[in-house]
C-alpha positions in Angstrom: 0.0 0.0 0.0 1.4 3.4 -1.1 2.3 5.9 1.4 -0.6 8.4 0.0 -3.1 5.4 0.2 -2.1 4.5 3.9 -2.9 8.3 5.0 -6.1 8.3 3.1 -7.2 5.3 5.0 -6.2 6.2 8.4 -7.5 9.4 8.1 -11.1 8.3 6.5 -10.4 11.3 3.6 -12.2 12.0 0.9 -10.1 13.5 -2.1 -12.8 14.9 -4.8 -14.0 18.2 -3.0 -9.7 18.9 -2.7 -7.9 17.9 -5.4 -10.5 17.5 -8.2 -13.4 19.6 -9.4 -16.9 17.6 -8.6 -17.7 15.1 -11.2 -14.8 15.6 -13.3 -13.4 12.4 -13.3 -14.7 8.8 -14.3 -14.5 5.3 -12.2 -14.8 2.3 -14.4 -15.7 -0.6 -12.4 -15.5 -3.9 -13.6 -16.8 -7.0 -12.0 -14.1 -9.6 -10.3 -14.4 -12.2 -13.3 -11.7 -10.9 -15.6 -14.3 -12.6 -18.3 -16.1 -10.3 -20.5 -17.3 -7.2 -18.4 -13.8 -6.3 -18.2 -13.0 -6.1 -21.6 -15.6 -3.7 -22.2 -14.7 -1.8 -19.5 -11.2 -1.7 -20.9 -12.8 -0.2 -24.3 -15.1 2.3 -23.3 -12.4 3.4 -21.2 -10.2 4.3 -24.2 -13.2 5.6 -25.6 -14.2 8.1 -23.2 -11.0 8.8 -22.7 -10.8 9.5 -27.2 -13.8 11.8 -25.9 -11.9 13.8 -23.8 -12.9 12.5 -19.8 -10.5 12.1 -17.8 -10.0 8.4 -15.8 -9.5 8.1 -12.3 -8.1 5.1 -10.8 -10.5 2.6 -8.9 -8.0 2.0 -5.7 -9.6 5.3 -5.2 -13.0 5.2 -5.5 -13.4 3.9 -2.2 -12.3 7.2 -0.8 -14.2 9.7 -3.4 -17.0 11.6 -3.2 -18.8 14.0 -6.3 -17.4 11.9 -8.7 -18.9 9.9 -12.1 -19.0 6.0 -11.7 -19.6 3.4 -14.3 -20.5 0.5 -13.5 -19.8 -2.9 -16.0 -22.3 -5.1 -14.8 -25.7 -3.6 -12.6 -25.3 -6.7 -10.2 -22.1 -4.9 -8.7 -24.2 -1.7 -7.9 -28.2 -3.0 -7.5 -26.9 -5.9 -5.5 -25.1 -3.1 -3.1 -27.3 -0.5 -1.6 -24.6 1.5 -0.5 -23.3 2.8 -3.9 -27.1 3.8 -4.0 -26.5 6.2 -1.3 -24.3 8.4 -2.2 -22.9 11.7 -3.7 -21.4 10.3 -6.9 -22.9 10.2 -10.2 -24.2 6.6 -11.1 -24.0 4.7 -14.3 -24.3 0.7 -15.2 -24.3 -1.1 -17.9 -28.0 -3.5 -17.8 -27.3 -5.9 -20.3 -29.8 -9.2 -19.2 -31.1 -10.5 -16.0 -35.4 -10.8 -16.4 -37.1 -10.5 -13.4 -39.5 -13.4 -13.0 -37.4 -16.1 -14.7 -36.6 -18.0 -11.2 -33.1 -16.2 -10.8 -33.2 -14.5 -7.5 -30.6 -11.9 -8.1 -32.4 -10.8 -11.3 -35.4 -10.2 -9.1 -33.4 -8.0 -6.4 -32.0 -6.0 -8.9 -35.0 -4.9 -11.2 -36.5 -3.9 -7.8 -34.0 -2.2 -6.8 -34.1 -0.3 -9.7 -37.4 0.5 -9.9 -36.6 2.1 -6.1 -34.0 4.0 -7.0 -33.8 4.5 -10.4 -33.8 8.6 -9.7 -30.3 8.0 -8.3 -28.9 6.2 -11.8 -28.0 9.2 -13.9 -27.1 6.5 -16.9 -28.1 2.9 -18.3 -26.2 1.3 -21.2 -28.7 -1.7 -22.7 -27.0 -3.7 -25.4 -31.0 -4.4 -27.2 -34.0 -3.2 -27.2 -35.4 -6.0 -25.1 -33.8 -5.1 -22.0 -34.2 -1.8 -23.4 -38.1 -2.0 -22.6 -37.3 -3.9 -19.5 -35.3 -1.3 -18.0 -37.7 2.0 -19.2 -40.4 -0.3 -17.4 -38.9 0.3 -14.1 -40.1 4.2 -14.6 -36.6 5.5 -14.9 -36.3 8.6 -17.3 -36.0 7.6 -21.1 -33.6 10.1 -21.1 -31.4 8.1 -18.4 -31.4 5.2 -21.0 -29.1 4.5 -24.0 -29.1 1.6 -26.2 -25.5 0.8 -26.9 -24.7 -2.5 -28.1 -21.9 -4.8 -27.2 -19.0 -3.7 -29.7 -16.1 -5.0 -31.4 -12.7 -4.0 -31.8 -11.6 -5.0 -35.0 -7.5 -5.2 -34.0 -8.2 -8.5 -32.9 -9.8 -10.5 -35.9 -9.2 -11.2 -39.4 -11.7 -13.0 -41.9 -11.2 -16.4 -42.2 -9.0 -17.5 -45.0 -8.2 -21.5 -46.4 -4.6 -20.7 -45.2 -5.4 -19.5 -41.8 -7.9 -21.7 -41.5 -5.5 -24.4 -42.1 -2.9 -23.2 -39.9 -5.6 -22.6 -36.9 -6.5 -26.4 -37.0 -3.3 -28.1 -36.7 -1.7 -25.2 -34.0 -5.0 -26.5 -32.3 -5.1 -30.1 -33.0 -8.2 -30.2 -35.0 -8.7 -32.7 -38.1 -8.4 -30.9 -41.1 -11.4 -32.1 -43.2 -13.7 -32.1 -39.9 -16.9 -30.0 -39.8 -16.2 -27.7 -36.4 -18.8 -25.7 -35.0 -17.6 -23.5 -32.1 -19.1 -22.2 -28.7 -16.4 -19.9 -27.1 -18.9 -18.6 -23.9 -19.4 -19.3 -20.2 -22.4 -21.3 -20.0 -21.8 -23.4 -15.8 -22.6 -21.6 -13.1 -20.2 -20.6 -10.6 -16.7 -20.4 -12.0 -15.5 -23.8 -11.5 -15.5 -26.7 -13.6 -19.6 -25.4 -14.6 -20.9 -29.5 -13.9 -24.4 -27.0 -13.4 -25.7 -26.0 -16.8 -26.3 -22.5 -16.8 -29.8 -22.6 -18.0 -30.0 -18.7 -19.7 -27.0 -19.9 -21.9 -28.8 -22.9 -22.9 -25.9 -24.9 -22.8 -28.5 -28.0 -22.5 -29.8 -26.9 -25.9 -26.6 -26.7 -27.1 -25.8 -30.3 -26.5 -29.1 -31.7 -28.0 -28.2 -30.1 -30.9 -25.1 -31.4 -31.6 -26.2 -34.6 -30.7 -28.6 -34.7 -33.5 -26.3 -33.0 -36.2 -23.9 -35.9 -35.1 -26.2 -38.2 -36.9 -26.5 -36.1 -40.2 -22.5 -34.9 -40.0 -20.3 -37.8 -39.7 -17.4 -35.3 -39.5 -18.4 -33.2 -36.5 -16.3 -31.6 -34.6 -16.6 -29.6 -31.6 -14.3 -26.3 -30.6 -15.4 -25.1 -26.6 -13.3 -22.3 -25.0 -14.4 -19.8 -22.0 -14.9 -21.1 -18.6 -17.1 -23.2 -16.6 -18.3 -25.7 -19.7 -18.1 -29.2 -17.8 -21.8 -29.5 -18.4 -21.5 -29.1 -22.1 -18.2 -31.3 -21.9 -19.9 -34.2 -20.4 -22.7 -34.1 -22.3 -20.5 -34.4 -25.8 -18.5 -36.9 -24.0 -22.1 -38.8 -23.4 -22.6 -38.7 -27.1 -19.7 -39.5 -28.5 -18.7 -36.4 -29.8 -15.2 -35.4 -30.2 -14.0 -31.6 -29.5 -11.3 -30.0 -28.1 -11.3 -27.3 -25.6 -9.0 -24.7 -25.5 -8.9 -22.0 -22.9 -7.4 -18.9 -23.5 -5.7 -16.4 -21.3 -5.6 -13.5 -23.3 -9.2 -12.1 -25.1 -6.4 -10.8 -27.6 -6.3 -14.5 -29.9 -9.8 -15.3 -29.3 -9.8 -14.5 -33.5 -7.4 -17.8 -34.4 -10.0 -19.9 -32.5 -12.8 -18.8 -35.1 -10.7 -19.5 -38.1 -10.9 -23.0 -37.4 -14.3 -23.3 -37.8 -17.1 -24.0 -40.1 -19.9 -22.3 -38.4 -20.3 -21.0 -34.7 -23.7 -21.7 -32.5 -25.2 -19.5 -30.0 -27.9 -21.4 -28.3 -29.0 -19.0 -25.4 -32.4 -18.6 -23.7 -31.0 -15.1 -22.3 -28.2 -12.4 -23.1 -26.6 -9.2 -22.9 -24.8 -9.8 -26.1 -23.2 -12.2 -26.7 -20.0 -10.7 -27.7 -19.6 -14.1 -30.1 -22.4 -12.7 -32.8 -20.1 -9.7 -34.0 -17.0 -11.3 -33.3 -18.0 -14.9 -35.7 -18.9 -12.0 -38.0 -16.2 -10.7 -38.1 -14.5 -13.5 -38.7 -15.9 -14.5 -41.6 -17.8 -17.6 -39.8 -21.7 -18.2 -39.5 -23.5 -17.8 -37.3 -26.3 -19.6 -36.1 -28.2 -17.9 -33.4 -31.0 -17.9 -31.1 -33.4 -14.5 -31.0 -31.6 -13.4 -28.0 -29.5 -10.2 -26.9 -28.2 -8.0 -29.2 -28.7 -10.8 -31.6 -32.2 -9.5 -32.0 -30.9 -6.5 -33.3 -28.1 -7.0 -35.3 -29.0 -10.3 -37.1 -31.0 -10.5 -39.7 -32.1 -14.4 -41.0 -31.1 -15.8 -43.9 -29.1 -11.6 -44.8 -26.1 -11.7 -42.3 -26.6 -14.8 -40.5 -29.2 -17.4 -38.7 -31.8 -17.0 -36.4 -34.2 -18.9 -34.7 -36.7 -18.2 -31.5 -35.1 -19.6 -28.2 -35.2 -23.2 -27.5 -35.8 -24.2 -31.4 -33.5 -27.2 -31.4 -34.9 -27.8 -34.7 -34.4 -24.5 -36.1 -30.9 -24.5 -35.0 -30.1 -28.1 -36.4 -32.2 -26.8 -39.8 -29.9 -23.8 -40.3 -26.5 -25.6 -39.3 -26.9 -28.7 -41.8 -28.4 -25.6 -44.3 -24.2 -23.7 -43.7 -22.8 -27.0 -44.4 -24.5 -28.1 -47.4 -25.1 -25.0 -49.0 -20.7 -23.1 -49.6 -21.7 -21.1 -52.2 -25.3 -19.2 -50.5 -23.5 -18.4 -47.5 -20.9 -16.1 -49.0 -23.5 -13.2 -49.5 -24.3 -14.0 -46.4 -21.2 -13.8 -44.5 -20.0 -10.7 -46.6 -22.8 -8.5 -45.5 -21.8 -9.9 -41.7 -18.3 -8.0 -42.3 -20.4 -4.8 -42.9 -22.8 -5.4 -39.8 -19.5 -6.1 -37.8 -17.9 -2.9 -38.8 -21.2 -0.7 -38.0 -20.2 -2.4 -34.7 -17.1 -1.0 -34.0 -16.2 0.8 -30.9 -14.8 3.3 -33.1 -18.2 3.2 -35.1 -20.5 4.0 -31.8 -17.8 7.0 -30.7 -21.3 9.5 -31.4 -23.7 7.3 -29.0 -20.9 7.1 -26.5 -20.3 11.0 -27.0 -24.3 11.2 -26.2 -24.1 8.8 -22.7 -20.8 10.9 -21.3 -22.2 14.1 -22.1 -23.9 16.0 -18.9 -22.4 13.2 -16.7 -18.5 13.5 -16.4 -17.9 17.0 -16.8 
């Protein structure tokens, strides 16, 4: 602990009123993953910073007052009353969590919002579902900004033969296999995920791929991100091979998706996922459930595939379609590349311009 920080402490300071105008500098608070939430907090970091706020760090906040705090993920601040209390400026991000869907942390947190919503200055909602969701809880429409989920392009290229080639063997996949890819945390808890995460549908996920296991012969499954015993077991079950390769840095999650043929979001509920811009970008389809900012962004049968939630049918339908059918999908995926750089964090600089303005001076 530095010297400055030990006198702040012992002395139960507050900094903001002395050394900084009021709500003139920015907290961004991630959650405690190191998953997803953090990466985003990471971008729109750089881009509020491109707009001109200045960053404070978050050893700090503890001890600030009249300050601007962004929140990554509204379970941090609904699930703690005591950010809700105070005199700094109050933003989160609300990407999914329904109320009513037998998750009781969802249920704490839209009630808590609809009691203090007229203490949240901002909300960031990645789709107009939660969109409507939120703006039920009687918070200001003003308050509310639909934002999705971008993607920086630095870390993706389109799928070519070559790099697809080179992908499979640094990976050990077969070379002439059909591999369809699920890179997203789908167990609960952050162990070995033996609990299916039912939102992420990981149980749909495996039905599917059991059934395409009977019309593929070459099937292949790619898994990264955490917690995915469940899904593991259950391809195990069925005789499915796969690989699973976890990676450390979000930075080369774009040589996972040149090794594949298509990727498969099977979700019942989602703030995203990141996965539909990034297999975009990519140059992979993408086979999709109506969730998240999937809703939004893809449209069937144009820049991808999309089914309602829990079509098992639908998803096999659409997956055998990408495999049999080379030379439709290339419209397909070339108007995903535009969609994907609409998407970009550099592309939604003006919305983010509109959310930091009147909150971080």
């Amino acid at each position: 602990m530095s010297v400055l920080l030990r006198e702040i402490t012992r002395k139960g300071l507050k900094i903001s009123t002395n050394l900084w105008s009021p709500y003139s500098r920015l907290f961004m608070v991630s959650d405690s993953a190191f998953w997803v939430i953090s990466w985003e907090m990471k971008e729109v970091g750089r881009i509020a910073q491109k707009l001109g706020k200045r960053l404070a760090p978050s050893w700090l906040l503890p001890f600030t007052d009249r300050q601007c705090v962004f929140f990554g993920s509204h379970f941090d601040l609904m699930l703690n009353e005591k950010w809700l209390d105070t005199s700094l400026r109050l933003a989160t991000a609300y990407f999914h969590g329904r109320p009513g869907t037998g998750v009781e942390e969802f249920d704490v947190c839209f009630e808590n919002l609809r009691k203090y919503h007229d203490r949240i200055h901002r909300i960031q909602v990645s789709h107009t579902d939660m969109r409507d969701l939120v703006l039920s809880s009687g918070i200001d429409s003003k308050k509310v900004f639909l934002i999705p989920i971008g993607i920086n392009p630095d870390y993706f290229v389109p799928q070519t033969p070559e790099l697809r080639r080179l992908a499979r063997e640094k990976y050990g996949i077969p070379q002439d296999a059909v591999v369809v890819g699920s890179f997203q945390k789908d167990g609960v808890g952050w162990g070995d995920g033996m609990e299916p995460k039912l939102p992420k549908g990981p149980d749909i996920l495996v039905k599917v791929l059991s059934t395409l296991k009977s019309t593929i012969p070459d099937l292949f499954v790619l898994l990264s991100g955490p917690a995915r015993g469940y899904v593991k077991t259950g391809l195990e079950k069925n005789r499915i091979p796969y690989q699973y390769c976890f990676l450390k840095h979000y930075q080369e999650i774009g040589s996972l998706y040149h090794c594949l043929d298509l990727y498969m979001v099977t979700s019942r509920e989602e703030g995203g996922p990141k996965s539909v811009l990034e297999s975009m970008i990519s140059g992979v389809p993408l086979v999709t459930t109506r969730v998240g900012q999937a809703m939004d962004i893809v449209r069937h049968g144009e820049n991808g595939w999309m089914v309602n939630i829990d079509d098992v049918d639908g998803l096999v339908s659409c997956a055998e379609y990408v495999v049999s059918h080379p030379e439709q999908r290339k419209k397909v995926l070339a108007a995903g590349l535009v969609t994907a750089a609409e998407n970009t964090y550099n592309a939604q600089m003006p919305m983010w311009s509109q959310f930091f303005n009147g909150f971080v001076k």
